[in-house]
N, C-alpha and C positions, 0 to 999 in steps of 0.2 A: 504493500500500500504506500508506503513512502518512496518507493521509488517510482510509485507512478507522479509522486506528486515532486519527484524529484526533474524527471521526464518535464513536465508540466511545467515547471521552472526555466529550465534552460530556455526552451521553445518558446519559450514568448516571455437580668436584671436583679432585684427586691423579692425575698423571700416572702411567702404568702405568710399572711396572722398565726401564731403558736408555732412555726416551723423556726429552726436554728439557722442563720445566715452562714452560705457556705463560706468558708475557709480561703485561703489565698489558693490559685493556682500550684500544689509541690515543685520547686525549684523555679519561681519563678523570680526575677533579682526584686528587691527589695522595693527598690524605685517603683517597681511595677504593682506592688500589692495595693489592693485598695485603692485602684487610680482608675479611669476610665480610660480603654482605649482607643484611641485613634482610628480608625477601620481602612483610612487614605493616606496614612503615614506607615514605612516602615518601623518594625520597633527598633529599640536601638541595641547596637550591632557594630560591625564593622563597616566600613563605607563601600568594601567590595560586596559587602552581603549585603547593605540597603539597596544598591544600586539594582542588584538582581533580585530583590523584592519589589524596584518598583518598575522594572523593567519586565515582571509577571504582570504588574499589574496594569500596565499599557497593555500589553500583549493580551489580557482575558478581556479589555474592553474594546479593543482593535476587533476579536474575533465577532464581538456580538454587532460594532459599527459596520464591517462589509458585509457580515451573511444580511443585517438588515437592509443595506443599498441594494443588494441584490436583490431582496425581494421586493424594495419599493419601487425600480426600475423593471421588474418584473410586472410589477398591478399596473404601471403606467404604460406599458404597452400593449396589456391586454385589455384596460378599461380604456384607451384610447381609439382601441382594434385597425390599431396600424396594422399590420398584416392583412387584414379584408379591403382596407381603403387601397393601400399599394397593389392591390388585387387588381381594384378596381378601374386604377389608375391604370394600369400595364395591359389592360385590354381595351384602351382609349388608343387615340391618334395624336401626334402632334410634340412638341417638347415635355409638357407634366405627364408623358405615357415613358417618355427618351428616359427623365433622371427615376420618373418609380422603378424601373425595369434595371436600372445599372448601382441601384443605393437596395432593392429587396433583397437579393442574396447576401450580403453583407449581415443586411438586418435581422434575416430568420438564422445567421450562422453564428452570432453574437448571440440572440436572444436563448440560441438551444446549447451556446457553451455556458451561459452564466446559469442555466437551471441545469446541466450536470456537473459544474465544478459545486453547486450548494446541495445537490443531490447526493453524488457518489458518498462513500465511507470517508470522512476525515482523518487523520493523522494523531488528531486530538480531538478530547470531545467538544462537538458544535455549541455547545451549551453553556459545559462547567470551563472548558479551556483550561487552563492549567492550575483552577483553584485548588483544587484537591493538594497537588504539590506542592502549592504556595501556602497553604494550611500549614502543611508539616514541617516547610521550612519555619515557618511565622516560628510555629513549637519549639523546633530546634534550638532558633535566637534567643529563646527569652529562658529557657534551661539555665539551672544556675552550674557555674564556672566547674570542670573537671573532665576526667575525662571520657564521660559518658556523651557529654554537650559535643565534644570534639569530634568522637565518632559518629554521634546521630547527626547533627549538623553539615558533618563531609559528605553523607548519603542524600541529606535534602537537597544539599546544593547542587550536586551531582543530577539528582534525578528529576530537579526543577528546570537546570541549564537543559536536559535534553528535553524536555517537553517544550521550552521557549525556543527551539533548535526547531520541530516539528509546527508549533504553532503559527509561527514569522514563516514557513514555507506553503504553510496554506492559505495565510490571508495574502501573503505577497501575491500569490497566483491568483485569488480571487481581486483582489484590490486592481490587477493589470485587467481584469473580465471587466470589473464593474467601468472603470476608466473606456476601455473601448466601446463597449455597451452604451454608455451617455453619450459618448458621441457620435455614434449612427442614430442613437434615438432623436438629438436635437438633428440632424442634418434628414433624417423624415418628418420631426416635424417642420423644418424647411418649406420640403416638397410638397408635403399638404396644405400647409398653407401658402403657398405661391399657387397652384393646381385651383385652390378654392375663391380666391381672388379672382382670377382671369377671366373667369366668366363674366364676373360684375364689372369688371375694366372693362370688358366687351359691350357687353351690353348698359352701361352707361350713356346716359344722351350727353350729343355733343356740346359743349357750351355756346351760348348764345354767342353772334359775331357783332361787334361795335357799328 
């Protein structure tokens, strides 16, 4: 699966009443007990390891910002029903018959690669993206000092860097779909709208002569 998408790369709270309030996180530093935390800030860390906490955390909202382009540039071509109009257009006569006919293959070749690159099996999940690992890292960071911290923390970071390895290679390919996508979209709607003009240019009365 990753190498198809390697392929694809190149190519283009408060405890309820009578209950006991739990306890600090076990090993968590001291700083941390009893604080609220941040949910948008790394914890604190080394600057190598905040950096790849916030570098997950681009990357899990990267993943949900292009699968969503893609499908709002999906509803806009079919609530549009540009593929019916350029239909329509290509069995006419004249120039708006000339660009539907040389802009629709384009269009229907875009429109059916950006629903199998959000279709196919991703690399990572489409959803969670690499929260899961970014969870256990978050864990790892805030463990207090020894070397249990050293050994679970060299595994989250490890197993976070591969997943942000797999996730940056499937919105990078998606992100090149959506990008060419919007722009056959606006260059049909171009065409349809120069096509739906012409008429009324034509049939426009002349202006009155002085």
């Amino acid at each position: 699966m990753v190498a198809t998408w390697l392929a694809l790369a190149a190519s283009a709270g408060a405890a309820g009443e009578g209950t006991a309030t739990a306890g600090p996180q076990p090993g968590a530093p001291a700083e941390l007990q009893g604080t609220a935390r941040d949910f948008d800030s790394p914890p604190p860390g080394l600057a190598a390891d905040q950096s790849l906490w916030r570098a997950a955390y681009e990357a899990n909202n990267r993943v949900a910002l292009e699968r969503g382009t893609a499908a709002r540039l999906q509803q806009r071509a079919r609530a549009g029903q540009y593929q019916q109009r350029l239909d329509a257009l290509v069995e006419g006569n004249g120039d708006a018959a000339r660009r539907a006919a040389g802009i629709r293959s384009r269009f229907l070749a875009e429109w059916a690669r950006s629903f199998e690159i959000a279709a196919r099996p991703w690399p990572v999940d489409p959803t969670r993206a690499c929260r899961y690992p970014m969870l256990n890292f978050e864990g790892a960071m805030v463990m207090a000092e020894g070397a249990a911290k050293t050994a679970q923390l060299s595994g989250a970071r490890r197993d976070l860097t591969e997943c942000l390895d797999r996730a940056r290679l499937a919105t990078d390919v998606m992100a090149r779909s959506n990008g060419d996508f919007q722009a056959v979209i606006g260059e049909v709607e171009e065409v349809l709208s120069a096509a739906s003009a012409a008429p009324a240019s034509r049939d426009a009365a002349p202006a009155e002569q002085p």
